[in-house]
C-alpha positions as a Markdown table, in Angstrom:
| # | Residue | x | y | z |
|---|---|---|---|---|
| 1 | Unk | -107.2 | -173.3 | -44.2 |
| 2 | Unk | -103.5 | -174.6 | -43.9 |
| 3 | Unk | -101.4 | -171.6 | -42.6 |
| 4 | Unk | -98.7 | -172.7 | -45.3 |
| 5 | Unk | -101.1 | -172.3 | -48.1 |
| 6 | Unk | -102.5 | -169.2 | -46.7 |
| 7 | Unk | -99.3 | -167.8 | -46.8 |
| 8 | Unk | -98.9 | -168.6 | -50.1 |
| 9 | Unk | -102.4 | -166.9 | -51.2 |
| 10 | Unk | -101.0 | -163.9 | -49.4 |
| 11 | Unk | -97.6 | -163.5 | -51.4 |
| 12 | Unk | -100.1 | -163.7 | -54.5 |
| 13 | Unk | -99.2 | -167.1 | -55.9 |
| 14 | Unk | -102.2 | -169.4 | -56.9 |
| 15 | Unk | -102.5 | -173.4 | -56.3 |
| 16 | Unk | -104.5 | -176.0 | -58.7 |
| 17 | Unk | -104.1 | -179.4 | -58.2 |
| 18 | Unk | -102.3 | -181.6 | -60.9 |
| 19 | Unk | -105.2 | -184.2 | -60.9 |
| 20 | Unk | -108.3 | -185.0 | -62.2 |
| 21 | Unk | -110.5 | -188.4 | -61.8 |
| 22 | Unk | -114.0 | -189.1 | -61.4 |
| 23 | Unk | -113.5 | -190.5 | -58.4 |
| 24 | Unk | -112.2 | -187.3 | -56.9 |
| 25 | Unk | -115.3 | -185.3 | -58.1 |
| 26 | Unk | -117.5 | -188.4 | -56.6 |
| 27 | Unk | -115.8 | -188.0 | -53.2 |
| 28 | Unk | -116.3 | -184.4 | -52.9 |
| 29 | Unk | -112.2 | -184.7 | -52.6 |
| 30 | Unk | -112.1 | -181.5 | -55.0 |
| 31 | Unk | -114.5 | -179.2 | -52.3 |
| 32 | Unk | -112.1 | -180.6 | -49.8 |
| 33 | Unk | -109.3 | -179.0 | -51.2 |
| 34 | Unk | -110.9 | -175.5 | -51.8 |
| 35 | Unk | -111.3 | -175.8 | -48.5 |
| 36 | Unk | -108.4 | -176.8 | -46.7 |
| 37 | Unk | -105.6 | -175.4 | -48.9 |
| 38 | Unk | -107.7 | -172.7 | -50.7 |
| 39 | Unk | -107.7 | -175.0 | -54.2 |
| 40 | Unk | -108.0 | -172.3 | -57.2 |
| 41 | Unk | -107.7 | -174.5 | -60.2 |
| 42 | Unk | -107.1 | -178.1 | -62.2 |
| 43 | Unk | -104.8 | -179.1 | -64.2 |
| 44 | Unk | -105.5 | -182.6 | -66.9 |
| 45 | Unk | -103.4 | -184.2 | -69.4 |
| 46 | Unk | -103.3 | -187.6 | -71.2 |
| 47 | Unk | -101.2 | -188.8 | -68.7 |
| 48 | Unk | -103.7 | -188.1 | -65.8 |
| 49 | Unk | -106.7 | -189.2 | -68.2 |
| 50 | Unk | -105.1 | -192.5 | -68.7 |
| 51 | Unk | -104.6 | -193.3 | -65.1 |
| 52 | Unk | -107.8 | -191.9 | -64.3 |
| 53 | Unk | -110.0 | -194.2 | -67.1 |
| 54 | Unk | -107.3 | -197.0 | -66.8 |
| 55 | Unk | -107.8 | -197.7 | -62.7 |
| 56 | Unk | -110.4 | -198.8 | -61.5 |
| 57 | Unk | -114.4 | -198.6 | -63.1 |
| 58 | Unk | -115.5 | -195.3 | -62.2 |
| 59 | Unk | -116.3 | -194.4 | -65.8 |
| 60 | Unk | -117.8 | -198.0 | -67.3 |
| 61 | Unk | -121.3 | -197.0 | -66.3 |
| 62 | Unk | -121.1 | -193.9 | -68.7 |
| 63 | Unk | -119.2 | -195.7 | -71.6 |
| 64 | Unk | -122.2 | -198.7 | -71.3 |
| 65 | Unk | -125.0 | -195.1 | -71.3 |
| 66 | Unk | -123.1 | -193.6 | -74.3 |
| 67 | Unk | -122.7 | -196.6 | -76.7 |
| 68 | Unk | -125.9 | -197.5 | -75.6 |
| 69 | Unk | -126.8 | -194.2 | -77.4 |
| 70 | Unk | -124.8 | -194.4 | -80.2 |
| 71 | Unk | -123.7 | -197.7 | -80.4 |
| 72 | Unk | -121.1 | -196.5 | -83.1 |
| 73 | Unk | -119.0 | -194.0 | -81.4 |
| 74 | Unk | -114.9 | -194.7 | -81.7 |
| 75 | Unk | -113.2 | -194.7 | -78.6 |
| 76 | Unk | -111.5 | -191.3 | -79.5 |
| 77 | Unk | -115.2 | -190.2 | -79.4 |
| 78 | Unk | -115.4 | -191.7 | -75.9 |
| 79 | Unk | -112.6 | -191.0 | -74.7 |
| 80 | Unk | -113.5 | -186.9 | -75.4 |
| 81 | Unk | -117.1 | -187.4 | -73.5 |
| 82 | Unk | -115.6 | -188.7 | -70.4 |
| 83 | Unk | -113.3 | -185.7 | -70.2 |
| 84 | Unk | -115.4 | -183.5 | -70.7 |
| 85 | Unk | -117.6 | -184.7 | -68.4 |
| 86 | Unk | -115.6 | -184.7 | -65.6 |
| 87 | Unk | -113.9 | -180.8 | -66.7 |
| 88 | Unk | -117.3 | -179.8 | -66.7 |
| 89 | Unk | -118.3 | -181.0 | -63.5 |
| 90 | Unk | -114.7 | -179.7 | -61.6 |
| 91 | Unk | -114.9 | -176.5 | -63.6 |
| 92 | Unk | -118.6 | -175.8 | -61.8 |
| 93 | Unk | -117.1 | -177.1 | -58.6 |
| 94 | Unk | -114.7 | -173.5 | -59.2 |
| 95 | Unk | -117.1 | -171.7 | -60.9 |
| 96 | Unk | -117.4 | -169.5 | -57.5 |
| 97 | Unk | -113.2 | -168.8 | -57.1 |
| 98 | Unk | -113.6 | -167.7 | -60.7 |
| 99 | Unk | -116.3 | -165.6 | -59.3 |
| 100 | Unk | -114.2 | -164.3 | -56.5 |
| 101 | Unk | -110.9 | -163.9 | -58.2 |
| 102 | Unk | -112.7 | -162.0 | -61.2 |
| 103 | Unk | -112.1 | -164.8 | -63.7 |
| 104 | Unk | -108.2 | -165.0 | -62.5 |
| 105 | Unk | -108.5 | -168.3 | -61.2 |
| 106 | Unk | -111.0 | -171.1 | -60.7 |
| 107 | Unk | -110.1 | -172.5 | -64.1 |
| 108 | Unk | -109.8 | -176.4 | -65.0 |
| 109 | Unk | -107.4 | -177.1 | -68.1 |
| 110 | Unk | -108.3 | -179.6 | -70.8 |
| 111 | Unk | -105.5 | -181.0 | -73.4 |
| 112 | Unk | -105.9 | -180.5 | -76.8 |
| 113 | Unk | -104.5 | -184.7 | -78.6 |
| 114 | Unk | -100.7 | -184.8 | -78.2 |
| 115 | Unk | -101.0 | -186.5 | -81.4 |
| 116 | Unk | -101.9 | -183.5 | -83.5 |
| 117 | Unk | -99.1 | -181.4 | -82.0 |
| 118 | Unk | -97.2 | -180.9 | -84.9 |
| 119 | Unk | -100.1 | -179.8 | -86.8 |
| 120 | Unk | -101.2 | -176.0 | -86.4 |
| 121 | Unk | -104.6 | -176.2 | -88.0 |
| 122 | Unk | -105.9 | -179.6 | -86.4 |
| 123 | Unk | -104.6 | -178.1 | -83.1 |
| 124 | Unk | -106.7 | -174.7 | -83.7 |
| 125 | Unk | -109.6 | -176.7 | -85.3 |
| 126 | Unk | -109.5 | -179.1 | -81.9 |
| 127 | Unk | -109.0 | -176.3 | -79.0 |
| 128 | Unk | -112.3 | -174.7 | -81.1 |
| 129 | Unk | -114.4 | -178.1 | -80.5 |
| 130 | Unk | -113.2 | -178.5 | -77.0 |
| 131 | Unk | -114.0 | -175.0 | -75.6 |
| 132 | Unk | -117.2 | -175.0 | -77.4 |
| 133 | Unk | -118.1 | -178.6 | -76.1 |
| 134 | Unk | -116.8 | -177.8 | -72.2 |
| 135 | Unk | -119.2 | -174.6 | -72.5 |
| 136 | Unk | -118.0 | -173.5 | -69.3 |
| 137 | Unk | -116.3 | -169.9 | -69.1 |
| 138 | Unk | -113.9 | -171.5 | -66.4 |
| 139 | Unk | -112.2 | -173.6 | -68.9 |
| 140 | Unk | -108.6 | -173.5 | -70.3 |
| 141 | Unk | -107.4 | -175.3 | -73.4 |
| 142 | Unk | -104.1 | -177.1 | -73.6 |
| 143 | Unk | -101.7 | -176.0 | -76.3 |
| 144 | Unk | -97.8 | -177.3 | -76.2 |
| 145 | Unk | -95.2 | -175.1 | -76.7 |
| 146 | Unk | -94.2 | -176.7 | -80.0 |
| 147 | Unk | -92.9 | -174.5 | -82.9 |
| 148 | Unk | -96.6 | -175.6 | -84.3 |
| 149 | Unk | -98.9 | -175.1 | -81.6 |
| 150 | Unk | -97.2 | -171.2 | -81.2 |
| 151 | Unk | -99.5 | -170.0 | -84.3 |
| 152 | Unk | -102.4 | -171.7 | -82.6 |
| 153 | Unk | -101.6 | -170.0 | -79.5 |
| 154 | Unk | -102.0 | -166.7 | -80.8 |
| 155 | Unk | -105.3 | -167.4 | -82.9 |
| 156 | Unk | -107.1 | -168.6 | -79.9 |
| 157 | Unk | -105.8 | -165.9 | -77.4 |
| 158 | Unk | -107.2 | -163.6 | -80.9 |
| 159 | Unk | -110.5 | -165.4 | -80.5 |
| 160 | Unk | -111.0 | -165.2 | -77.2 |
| 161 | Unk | -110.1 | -168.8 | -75.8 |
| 162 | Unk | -108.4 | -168.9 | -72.6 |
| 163 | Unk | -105.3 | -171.0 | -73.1 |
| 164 | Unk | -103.0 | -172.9 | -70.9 |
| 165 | Unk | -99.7 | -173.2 | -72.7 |
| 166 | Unk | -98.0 | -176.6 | -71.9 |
| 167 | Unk | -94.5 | -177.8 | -72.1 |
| 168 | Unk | -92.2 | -174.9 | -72.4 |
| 169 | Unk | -88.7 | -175.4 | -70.7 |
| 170 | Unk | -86.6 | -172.5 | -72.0 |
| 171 | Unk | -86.0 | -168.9 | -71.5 |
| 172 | Unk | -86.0 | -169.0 | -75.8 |
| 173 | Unk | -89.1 | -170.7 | -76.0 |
| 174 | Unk | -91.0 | -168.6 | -73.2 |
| 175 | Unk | -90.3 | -165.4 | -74.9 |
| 176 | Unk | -92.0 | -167.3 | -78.3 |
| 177 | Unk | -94.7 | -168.0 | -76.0 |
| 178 | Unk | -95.4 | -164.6 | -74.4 |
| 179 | Unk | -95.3 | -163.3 | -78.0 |
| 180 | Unk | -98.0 | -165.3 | -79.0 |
| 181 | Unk | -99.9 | -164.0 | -76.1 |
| 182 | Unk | -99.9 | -160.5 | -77.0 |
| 183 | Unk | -100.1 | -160.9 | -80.5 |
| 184 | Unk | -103.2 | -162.6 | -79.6 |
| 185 | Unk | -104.0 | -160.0 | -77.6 |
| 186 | Unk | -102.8 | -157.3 | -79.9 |
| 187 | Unk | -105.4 | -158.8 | -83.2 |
| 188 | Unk | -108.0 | -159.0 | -80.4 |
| 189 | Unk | -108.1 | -155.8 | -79.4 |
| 190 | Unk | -107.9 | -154.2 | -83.4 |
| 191 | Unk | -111.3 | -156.0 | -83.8 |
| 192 | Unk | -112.7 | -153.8 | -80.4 |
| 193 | Unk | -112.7 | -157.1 | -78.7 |
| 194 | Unk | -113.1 | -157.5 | -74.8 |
| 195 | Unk | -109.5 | -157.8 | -73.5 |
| 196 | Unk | -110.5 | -158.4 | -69.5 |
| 197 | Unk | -112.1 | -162.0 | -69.8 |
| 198 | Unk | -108.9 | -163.5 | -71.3 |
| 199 | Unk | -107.0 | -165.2 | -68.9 |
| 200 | Unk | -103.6 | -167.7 | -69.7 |
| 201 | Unk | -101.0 | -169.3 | -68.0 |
| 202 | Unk | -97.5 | -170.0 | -69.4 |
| 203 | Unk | -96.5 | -173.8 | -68.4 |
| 204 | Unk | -92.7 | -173.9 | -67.5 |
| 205 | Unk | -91.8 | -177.1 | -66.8 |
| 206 | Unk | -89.6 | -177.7 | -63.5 |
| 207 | Unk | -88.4 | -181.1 | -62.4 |
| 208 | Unk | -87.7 | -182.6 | -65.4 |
| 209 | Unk | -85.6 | -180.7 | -66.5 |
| 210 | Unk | -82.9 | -181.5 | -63.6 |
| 211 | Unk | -83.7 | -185.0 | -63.8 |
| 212 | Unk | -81.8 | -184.7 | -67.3 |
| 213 | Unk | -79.2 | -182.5 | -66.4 |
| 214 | Unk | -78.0 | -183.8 | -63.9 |
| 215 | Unk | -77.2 | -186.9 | -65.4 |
| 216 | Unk | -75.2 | -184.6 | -67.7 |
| 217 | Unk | -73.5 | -183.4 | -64.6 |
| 218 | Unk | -72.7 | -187.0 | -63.5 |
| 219 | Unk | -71.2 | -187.3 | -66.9 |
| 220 | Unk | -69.6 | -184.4 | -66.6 |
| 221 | Unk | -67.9 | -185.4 | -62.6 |
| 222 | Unk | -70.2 | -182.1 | -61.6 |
| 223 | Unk | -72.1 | -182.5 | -58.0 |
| 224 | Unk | -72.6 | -179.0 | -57.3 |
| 225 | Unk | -75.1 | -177.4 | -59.5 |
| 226 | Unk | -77.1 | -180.8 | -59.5 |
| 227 | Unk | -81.0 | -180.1 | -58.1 |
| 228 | Unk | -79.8 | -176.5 | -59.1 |
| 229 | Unk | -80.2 | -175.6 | -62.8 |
| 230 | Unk | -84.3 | -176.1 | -62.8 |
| 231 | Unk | -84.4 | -173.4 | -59.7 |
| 232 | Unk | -82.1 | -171.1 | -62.1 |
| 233 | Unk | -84.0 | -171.6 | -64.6 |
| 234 | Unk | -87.3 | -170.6 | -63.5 |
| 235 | Unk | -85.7 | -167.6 | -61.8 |
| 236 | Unk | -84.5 | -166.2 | -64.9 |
| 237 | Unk | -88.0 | -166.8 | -66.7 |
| 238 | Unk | -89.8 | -165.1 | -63.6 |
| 239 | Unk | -87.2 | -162.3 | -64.0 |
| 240 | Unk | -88.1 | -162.2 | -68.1 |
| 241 | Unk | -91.5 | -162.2 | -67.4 |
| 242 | Unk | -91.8 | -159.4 | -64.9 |
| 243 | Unk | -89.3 | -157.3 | -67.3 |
| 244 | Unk | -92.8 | -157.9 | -70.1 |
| 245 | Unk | -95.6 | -157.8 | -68.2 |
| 246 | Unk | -94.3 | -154.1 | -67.2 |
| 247 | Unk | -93.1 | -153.3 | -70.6 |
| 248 | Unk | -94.8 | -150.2 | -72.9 |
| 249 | Unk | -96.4 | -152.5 | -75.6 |
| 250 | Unk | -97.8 | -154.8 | -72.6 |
| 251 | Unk | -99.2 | -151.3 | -71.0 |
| 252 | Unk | -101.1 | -150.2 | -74.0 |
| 253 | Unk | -102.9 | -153.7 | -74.1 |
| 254 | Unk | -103.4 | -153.7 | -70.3 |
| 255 | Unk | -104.5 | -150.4 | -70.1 |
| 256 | Unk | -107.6 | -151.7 | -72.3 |
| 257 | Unk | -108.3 | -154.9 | -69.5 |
| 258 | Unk | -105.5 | -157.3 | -70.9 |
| 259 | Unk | -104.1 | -159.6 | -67.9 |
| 260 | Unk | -100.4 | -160.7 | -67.8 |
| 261 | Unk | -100.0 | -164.2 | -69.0 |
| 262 | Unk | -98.7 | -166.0 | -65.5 |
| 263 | Unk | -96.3 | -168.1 | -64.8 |
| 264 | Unk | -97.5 | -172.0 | -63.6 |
| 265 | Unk | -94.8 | -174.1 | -62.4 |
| 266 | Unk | -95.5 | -177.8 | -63.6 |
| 267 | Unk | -94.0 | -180.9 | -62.6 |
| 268 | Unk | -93.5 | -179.8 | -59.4 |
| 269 | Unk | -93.1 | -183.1 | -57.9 |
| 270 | Unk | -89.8 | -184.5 | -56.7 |
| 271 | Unk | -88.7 | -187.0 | -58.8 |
| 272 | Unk | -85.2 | -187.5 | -57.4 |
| 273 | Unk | -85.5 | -189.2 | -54.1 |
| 274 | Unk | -82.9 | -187.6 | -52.3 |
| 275 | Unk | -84.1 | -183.9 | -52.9 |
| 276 | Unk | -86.6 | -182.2 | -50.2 |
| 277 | Unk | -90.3 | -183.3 | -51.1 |
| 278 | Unk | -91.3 | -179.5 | -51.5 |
| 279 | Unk | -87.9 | -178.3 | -53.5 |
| 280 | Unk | -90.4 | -177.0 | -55.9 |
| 281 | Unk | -92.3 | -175.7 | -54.5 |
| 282 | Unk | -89.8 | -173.8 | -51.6 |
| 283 | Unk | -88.0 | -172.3 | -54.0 |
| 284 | Unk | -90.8 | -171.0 | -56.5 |
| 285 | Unk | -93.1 | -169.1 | -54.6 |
| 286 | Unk | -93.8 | -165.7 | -56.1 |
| 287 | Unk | -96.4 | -163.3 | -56.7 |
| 288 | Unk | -98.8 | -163.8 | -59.9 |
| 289 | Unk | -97.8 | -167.2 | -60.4 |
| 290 | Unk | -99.3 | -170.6 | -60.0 |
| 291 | Unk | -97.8 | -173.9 | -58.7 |
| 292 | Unk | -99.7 | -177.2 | -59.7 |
| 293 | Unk | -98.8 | -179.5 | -57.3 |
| 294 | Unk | -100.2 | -183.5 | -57.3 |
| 295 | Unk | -101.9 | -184.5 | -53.9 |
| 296 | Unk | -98.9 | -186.0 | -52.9 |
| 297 | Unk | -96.8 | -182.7 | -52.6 |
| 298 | Unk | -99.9 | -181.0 | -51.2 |
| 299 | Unk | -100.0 | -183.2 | -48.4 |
| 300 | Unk | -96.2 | -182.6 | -47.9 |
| 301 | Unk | -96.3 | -179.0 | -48.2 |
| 302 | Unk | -98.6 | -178.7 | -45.3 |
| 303 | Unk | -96.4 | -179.7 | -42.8 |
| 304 | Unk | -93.1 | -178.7 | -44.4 |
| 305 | Unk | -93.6 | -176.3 | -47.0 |
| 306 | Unk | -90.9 | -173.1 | -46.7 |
| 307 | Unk | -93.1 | -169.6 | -47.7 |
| 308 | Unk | -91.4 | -166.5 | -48.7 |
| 309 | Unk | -90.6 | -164.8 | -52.0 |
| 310 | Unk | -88.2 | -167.4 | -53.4 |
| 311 | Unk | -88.6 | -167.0 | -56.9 |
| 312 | Unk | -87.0 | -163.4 | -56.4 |
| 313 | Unk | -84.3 | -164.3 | -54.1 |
| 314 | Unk | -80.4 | -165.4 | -55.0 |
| 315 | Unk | -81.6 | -164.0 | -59.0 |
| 316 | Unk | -77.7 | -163.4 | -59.3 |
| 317 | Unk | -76.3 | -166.8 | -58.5 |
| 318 | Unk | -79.2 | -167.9 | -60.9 |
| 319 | Unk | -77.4 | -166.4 | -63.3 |
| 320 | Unk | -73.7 | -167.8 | -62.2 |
| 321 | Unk | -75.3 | -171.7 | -62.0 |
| 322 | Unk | -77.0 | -171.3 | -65.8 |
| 323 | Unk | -72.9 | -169.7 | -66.5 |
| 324 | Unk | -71.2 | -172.9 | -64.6 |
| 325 | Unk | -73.3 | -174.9 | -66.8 |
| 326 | Unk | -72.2 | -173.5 | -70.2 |
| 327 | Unk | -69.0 | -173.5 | -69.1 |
| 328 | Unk | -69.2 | -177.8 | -68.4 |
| 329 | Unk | -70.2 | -177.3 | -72.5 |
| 330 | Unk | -73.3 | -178.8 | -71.2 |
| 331 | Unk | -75.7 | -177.7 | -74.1 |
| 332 | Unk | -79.0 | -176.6 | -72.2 |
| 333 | Unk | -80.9 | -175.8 | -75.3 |
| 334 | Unk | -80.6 | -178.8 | -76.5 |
| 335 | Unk | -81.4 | -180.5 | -73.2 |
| 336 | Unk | -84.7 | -178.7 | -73.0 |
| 337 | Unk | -85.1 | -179.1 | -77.0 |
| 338 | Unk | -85.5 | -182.9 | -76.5 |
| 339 | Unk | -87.7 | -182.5 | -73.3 |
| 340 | Unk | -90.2 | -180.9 | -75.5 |
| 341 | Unk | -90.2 | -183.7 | -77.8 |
| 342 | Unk | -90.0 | -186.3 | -75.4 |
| 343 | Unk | -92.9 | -184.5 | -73.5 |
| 344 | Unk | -95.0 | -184.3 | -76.7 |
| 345 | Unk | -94.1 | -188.0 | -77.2 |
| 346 | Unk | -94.8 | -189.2 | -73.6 |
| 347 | Unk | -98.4 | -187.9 | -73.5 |
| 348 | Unk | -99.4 | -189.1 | -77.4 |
| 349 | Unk | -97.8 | -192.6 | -75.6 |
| 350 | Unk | -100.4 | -192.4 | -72.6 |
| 351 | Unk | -103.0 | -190.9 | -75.3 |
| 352 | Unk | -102.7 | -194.3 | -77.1 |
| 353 | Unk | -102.7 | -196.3 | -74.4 |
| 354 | Unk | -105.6 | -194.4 | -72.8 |
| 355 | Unk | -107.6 | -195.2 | -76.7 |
| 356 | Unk | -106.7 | -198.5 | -76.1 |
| 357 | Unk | -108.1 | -198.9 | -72.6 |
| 358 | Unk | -111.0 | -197.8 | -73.8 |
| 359 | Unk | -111.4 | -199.8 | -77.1 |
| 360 | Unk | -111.0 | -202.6 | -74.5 |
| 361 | Unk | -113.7 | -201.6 | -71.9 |
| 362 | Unk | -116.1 | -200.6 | -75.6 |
| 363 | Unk | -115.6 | -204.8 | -75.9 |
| 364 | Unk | -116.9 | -204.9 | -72.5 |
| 365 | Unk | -119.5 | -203.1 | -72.8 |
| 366 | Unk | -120.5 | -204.5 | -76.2 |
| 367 | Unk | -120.4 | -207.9 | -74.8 |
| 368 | Unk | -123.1 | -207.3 | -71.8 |
């Protein structure tokens, strides 16, 4: 195993791989990974789906076997067979770390449609279908962070779902988050319900969110706290969260088997050229939290990944950067406000194009 990753496992913070394609599970590239750089879990959204189904014809054999079933079936239909077939297959792949990490890890997340994610029933109605279709105890449901998908967020934690909770940004919004976790938690466990097989990870989005304020600070003739504010951010989150997690009404639900919710770091890749491939990953390591990091950014971080409690470290000037920034009258909350739209809105975009992919290859397959 990578000595950079080990490390990591030993400070306590987890890695899954922002990726999922068929082709990955047919090269075995998925065992590869659990082996080299102790892979614990998988990540999937529209995004990924649509690249995945959109490259390439690893899945046109199993569209041609299902229509050939039910000739019928609309490619939303399709679409939801061929990801579940290919969470299933990863999720047994880490069915033995959720064995050794005592259902902790080994999970592989499934989005719930970006298009319903203004609607809390349809989003509660669709995380239901999806976790009884996967069938696998391994699997996580995708729910944004939208002001919509918090009420869904708490009946699923309630019902025993385990829930990866996507597209949160802000301090503001994390705390929403968390307390739909242990209200959740809270109904769960006034029903006598098992507490100890509900595991959930909180999705706090990291790149993006310098990408748009820094050109904020360009605006603003600010060079200093650019590549900065993301860091802060999250250090201030990890701070909140520890703060919870060791708080008296989180005791009296852990003291009955609850799990804290943890912390994943998404969009960990570098998107601004002239930042350190592993920025986000450097500067975010920290126990009981997971980093999803895209193949790319693996293969960096094995040769020049940085490993020690970062996420902990310089918490003060944290605080001072987020300050500088308010005093630039550079409105955060409304910075991270429109990422969560325009994050909603970028995966329903891939959703439809990934619907229309398939509509097209349905013509293919028709026309054989």
């Amino acid at each position: 195993m990578n000595i950079r990753f080990k490390e990591l496992e030993q400070i306590g913070q987890s890695v899954w791989l922002d990726n999922i394609s068929r082709d990955l599970l047919n090269n075995k590239e998925l065992e590869r990974l659990i082996e080299e750089v102790g892979l614990k879990g998988v990540t999937s959204n529209p995004t990924i789906f649509q690249k995945a189904i959109g490259s390439g014809s690893a899945y046109d054999g199993q569209i041609e076997q299902l229509l050939s079933i039910n000739s019928s079936l609309s490619a939303d239909d399709l679409f939801e067979e061929l990801a579940i077939s290919d969470i299933q297959r990863a999720a047994d792949v880490l069915f033995p770390v959720y064995k050794k990490t005592d259902g902790i890890d080994g999970f592989v997340s499934i989005e719930v449609s970006p298009i319903i994610a203004s609607n809390t029933e349809g989003t509660i109605n669709a995380a239901r279908r999806l976790n009884k279709k996967v069938n696998r105890p391994n699997v996580m449901i995708k729910i944004p962070a939208t002001q919509e998908g918090l009420p869904a967020i708490k009946q699923m934690i309630s019902e025993g779902v385990c829930i990866n909770v996507t597209l949160i940004f802000s301090q503001q919004v994390y705390e929403q988050v968390v307390e739909a976790y242990i209200a959740g938690l809270e109904e769960r466990s006034k029903k006598n319900s098992r507490l100890n097989n509900i595991s959930s990870v909180a999705s706090f989005f990291i790149s993006r969110i310098d990408t748009s304020v820094d050109k904020e600070l360009d605006k603003a003739g600010n060079t200093a706290l650019k590549g900065k504010i993301a860091i802060a951010n999250a250090k201030l989150v990890y701070e909140k969260s520890k703060k919870i997690f060791t708080g008296d009404r989180f005791k009296k639900l852990q003291d009955k088997g609850a799990r804290i919710q943890r912390l994943l770091w998404a969009s960990t890749s570098t998107k601004n050229p002239s930042y350190p491939e592993t920025i986000y990953i450097d500067e975010l390591v920290g126990k009981d939290t997971v980093n999803t990091m895209p193949p790319a950014t693996i293969e960096a971080f094995k040769t020049k990944g940085l490993v020690y409690n970062a996420i902990e470290d310089k918490v003060d000037e944290a605080r001072k950067q987020m300050k500088a920034l308010k005093d630039l009258n550079i409105d955060f909350s409304e910075i991270t406000k429109k990422l969560t739209v325009d994050g909603v809105e970028s995966f329903a975009h891939s959703f439809r194009d990934l619907i229309s992919t398939i509509e097209n290859k349905k013509k293919v397959g028709h026309a054989k």
